[in-house]
The first five atom37 places (N, CA, C, CB, O) and aatype in JSON, in Angstrom:
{
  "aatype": [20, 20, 20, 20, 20, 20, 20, 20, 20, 20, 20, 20, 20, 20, 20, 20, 20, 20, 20, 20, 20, 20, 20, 20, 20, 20, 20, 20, 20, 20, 20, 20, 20, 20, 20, 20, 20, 20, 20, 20, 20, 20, 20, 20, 20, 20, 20, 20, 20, 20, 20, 20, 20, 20, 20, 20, 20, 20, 20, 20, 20, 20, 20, 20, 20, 20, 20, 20, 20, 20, 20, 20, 20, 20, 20, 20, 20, 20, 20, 20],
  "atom_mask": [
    [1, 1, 1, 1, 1],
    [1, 1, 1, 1, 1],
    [1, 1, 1, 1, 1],
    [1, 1, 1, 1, 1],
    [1, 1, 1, 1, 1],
    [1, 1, 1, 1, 1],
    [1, 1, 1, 1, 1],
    [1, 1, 1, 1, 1],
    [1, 1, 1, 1, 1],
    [1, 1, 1, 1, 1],
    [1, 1, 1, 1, 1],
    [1, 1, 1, 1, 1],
    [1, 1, 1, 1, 1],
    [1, 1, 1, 1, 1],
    [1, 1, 1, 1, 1],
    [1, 1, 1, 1, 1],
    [1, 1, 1, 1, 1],
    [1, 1, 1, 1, 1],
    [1, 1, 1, 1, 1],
    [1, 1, 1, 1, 1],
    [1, 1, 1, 1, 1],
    [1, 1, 1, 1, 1],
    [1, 1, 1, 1, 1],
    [1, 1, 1, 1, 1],
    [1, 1, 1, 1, 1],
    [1, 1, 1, 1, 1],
    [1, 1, 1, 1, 1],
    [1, 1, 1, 1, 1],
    [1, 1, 1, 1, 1],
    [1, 1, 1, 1, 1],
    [1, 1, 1, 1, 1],
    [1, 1, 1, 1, 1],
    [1, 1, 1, 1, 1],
    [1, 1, 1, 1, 1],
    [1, 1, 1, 1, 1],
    [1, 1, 1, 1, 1],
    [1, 1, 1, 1, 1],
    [1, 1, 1, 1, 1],
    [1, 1, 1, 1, 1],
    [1, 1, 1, 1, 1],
    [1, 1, 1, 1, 1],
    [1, 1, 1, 1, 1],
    [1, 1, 1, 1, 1],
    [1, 1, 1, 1, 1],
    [1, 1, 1, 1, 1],
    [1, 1, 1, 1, 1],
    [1, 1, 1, 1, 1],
    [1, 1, 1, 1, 1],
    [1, 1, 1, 1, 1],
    [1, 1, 1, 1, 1],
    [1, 1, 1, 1, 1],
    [1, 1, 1, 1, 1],
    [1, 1, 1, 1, 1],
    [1, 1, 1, 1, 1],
    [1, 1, 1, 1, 1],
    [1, 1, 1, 1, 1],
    [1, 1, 1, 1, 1],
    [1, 1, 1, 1, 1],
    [1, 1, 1, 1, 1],
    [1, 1, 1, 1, 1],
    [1, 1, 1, 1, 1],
    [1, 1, 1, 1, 1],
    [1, 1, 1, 1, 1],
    [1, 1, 1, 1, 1],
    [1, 1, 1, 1, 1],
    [1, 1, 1, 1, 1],
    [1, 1, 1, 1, 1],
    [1, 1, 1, 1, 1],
    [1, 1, 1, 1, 1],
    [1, 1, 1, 1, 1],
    [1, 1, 1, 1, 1],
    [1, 1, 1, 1, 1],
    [1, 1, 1, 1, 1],
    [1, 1, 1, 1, 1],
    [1, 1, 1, 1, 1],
    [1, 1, 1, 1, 1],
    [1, 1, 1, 1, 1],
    [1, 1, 1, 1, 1],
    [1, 1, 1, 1, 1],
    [1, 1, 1, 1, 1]
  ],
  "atom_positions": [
    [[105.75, 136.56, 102.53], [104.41, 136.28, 103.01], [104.06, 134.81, 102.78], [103.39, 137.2, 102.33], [103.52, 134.17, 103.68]],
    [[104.37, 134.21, 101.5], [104.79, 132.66, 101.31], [104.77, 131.83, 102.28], [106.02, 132.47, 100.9], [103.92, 131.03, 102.69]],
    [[106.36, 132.29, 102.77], [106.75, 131.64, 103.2], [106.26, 131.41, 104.57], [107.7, 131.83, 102.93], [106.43, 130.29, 105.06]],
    [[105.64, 132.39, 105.3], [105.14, 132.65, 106.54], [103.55, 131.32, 106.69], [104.74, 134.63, 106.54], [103.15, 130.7, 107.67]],
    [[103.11, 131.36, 105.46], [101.75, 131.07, 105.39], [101.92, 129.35, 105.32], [100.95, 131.9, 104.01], [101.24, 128.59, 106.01]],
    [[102.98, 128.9, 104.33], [103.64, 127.51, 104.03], [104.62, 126.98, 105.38], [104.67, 127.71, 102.54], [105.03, 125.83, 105.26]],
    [[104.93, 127.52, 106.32], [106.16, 126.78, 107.69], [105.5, 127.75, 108.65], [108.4, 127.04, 107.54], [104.95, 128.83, 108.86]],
    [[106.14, 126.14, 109.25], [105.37, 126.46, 111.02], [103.97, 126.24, 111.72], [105.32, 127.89, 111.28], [103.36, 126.91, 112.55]],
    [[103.62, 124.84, 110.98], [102.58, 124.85, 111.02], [102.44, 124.09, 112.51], [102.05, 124.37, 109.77], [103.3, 123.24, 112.74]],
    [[101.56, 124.29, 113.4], [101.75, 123.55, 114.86], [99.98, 123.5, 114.63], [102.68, 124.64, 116.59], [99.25, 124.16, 113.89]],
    [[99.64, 122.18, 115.81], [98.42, 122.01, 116.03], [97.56, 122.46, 116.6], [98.3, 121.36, 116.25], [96.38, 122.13, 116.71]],
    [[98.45, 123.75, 117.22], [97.43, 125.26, 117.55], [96.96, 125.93, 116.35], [98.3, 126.57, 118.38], [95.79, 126.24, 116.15]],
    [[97.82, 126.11, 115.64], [97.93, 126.8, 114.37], [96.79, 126.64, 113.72], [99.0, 126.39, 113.54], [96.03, 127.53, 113.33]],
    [[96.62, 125.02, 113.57], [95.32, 124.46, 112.6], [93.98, 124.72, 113.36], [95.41, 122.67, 112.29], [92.94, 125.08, 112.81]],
    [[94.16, 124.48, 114.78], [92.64, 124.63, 115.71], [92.64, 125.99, 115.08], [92.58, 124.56, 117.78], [91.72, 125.91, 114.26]],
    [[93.13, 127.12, 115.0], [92.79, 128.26, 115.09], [91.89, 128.58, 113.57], [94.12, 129.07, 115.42], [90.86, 129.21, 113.31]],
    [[92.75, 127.87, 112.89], [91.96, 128.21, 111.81], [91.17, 127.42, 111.23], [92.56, 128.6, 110.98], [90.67, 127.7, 110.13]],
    [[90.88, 126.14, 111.98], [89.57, 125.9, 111.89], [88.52, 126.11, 112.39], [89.45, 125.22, 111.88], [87.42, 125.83, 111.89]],
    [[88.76, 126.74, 113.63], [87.43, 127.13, 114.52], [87.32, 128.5, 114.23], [87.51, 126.9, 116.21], [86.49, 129.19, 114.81]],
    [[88.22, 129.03, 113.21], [87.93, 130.8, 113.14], [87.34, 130.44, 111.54], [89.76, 132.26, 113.3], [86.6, 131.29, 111.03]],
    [[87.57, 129.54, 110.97], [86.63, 129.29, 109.43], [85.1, 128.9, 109.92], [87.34, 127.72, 108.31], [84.14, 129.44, 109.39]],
    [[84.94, 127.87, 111.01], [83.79, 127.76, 111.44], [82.61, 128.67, 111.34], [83.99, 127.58, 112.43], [81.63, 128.91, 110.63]],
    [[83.5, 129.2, 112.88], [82.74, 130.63, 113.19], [82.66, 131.34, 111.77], [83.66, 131.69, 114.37], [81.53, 131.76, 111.55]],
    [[83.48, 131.54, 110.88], [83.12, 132.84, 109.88], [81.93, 132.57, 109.37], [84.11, 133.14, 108.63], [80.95, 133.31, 109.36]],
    [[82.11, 130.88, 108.67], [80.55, 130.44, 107.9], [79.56, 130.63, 108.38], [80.23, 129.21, 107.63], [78.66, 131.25, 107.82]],
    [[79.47, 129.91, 110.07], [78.07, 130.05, 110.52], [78.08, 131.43, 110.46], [77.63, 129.42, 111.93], [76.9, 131.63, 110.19]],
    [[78.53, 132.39, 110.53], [78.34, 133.73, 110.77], [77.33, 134.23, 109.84], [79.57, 134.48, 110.68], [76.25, 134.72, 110.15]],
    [[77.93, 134.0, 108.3], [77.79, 134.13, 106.98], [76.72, 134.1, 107.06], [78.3, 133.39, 106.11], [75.96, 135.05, 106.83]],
    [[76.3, 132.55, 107.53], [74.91, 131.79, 107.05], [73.53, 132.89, 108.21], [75.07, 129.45, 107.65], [72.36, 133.12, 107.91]],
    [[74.11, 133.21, 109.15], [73.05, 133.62, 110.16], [73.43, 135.22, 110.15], [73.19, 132.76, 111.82], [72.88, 135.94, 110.99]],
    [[74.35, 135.8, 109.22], [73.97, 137.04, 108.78], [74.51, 137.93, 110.03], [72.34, 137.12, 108.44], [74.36, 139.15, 110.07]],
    [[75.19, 137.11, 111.11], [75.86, 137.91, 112.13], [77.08, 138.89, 111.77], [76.32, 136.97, 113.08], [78.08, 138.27, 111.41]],
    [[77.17, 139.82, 111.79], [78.59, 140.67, 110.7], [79.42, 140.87, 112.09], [78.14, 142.74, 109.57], [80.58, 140.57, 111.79]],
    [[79.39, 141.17, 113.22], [80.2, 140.9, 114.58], [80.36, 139.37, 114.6], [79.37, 141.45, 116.04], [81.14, 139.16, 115.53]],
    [[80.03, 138.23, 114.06], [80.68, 137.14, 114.32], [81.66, 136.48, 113.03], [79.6, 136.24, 114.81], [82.4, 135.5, 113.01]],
    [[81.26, 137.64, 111.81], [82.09, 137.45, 110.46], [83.55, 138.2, 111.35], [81.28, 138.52, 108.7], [84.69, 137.73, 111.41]],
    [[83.15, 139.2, 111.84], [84.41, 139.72, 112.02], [85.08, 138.84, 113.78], [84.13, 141.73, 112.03], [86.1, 139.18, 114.36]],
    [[84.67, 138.35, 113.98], [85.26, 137.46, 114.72], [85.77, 136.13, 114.41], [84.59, 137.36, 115.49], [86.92, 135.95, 114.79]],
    [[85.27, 135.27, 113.89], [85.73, 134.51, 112.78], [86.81, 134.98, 112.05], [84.78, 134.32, 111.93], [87.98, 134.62, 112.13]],
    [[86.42, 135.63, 111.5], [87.47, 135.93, 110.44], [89.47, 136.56, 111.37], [86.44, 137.55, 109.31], [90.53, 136.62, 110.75]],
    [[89.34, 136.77, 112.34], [90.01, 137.2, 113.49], [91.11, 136.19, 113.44], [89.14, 137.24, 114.83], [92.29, 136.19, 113.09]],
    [[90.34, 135.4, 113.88], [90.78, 133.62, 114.68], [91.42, 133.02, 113.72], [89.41, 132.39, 115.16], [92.48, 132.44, 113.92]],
    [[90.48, 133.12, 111.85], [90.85, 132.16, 111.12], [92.36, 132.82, 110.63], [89.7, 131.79, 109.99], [93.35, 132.1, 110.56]],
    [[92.41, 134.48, 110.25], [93.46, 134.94, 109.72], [95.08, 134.33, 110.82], [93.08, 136.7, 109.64], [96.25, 134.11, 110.51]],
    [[94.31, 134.24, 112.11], [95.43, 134.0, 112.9], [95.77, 132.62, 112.65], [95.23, 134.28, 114.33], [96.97, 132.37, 112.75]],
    [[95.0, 131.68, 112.34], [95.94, 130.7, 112.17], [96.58, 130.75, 110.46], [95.14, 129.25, 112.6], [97.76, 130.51, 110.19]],
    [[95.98, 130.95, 109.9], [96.7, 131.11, 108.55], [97.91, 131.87, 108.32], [95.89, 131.64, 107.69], [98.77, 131.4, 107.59]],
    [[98.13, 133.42, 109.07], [99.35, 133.8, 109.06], [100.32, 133.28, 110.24], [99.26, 135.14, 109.01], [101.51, 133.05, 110.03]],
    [[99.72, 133.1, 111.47], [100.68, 132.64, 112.63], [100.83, 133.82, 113.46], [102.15, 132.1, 112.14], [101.67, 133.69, 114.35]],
    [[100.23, 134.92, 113.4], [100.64, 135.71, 114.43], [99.66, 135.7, 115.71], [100.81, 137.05, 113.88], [98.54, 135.18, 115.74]],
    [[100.27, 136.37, 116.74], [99.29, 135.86, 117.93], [99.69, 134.98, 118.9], [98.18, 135.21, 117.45], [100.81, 134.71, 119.32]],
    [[98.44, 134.5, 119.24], [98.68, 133.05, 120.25], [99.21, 131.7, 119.21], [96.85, 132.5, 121.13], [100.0, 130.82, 119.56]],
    [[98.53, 131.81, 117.85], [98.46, 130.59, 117.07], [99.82, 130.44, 116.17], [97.11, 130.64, 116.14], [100.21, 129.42, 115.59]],
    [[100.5, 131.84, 116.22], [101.98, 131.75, 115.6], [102.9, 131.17, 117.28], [102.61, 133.8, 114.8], [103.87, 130.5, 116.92]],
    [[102.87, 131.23, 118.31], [103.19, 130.57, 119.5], [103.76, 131.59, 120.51], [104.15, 129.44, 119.22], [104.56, 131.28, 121.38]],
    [[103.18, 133.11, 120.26], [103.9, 133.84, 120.85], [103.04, 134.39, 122.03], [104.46, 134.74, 119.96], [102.91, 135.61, 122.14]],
    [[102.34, 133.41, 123.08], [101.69, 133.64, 123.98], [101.85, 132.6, 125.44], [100.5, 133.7, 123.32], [101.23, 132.61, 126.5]],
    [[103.04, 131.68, 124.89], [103.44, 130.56, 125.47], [104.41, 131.01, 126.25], [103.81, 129.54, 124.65], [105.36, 131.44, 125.59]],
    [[104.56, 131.1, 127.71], [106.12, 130.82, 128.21], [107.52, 130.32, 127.61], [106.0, 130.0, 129.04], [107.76, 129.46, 126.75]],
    [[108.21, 131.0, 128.24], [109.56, 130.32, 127.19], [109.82, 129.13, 128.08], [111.28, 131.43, 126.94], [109.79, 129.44, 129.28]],
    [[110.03, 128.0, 127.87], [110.55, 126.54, 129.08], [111.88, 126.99, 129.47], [110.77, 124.65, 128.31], [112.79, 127.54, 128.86]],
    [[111.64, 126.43, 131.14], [113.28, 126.62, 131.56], [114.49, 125.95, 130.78], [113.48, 126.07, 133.0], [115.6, 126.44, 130.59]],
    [[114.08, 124.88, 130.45], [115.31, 124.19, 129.99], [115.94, 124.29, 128.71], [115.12, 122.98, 130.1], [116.7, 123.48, 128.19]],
    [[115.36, 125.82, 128.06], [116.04, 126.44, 127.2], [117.24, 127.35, 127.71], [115.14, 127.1, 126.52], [118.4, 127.59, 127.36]],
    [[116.45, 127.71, 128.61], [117.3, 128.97, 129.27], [118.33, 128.14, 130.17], [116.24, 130.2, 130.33], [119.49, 128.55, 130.2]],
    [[117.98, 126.97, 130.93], [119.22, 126.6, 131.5], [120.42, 126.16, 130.61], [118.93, 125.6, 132.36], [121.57, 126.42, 130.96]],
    [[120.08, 125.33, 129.22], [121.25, 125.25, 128.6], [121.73, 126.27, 127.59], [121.24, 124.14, 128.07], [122.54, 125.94, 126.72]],
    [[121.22, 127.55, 127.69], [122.26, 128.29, 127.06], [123.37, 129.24, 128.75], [121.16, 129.63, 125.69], [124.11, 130.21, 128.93]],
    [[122.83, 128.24, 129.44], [123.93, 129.48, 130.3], [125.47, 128.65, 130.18], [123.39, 129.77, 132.51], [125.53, 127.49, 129.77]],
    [[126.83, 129.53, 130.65], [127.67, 128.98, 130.4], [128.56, 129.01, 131.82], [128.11, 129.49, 129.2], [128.38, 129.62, 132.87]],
    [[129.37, 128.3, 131.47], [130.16, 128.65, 133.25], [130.59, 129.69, 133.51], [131.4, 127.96, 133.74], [131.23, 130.42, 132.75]],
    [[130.24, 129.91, 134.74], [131.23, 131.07, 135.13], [132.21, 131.2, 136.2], [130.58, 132.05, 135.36], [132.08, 130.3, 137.03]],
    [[133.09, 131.97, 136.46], [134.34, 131.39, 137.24], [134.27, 132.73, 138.61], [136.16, 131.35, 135.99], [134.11, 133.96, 138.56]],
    [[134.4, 132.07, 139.37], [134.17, 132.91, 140.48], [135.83, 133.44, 142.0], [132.75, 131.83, 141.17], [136.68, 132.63, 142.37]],
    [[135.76, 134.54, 142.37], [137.05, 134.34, 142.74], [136.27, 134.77, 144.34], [138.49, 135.37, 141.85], [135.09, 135.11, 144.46]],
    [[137.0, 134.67, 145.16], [136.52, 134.69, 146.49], [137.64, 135.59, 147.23], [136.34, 133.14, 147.12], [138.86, 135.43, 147.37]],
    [[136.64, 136.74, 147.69], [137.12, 137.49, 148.53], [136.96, 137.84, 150.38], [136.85, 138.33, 147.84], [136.11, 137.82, 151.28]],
    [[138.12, 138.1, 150.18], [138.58, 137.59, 151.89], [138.32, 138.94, 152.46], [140.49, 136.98, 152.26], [138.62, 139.96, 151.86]],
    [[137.63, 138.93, 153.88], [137.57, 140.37, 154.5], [139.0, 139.99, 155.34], [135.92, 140.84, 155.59], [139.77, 139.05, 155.53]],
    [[138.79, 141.33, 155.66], [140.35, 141.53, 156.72], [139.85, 142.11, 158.39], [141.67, 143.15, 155.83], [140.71, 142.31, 159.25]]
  ]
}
């Protein structure tokens, strides 16, 4: 759990959990308990990483996928 909370930190990561600490306080302060629990949502997500703010809401880029492909060898067949 450490380790999850200490790596991987991206600059989604931090928006998330600063605008989900935001929201929790003002919540706090104005006694909203649907915006504690919304806040608190956003902020847990950036602190653990799961979600959008751990990066798992992003497309994968092609040019991952193009360099793991490998050659392939092709033989050609003749009709009769």
């Amino acid at each position: 759990m450490m380790n999850r909370i200490l790596t991987g930190w991206t600059i989604t990561r931090v928006f998330y959990l600063l605008i989900g600490s935001v929201i929790f306080v003002q919540a706090i302060l104005q006694k909203e308990w649907l915006g504690i629990a919304f806040g608190g949502y956003f902020a847990s997500m950036g602190l653990f990483g799961f979600g959008c703010a751990g990066g798992n809401c992003y497309p994968v880029s092609r040019k991952t996928e193009e360099s793991e492909t490998t050659a392939l060898d092709f033989e050609e067949i003749k009709k009769q």
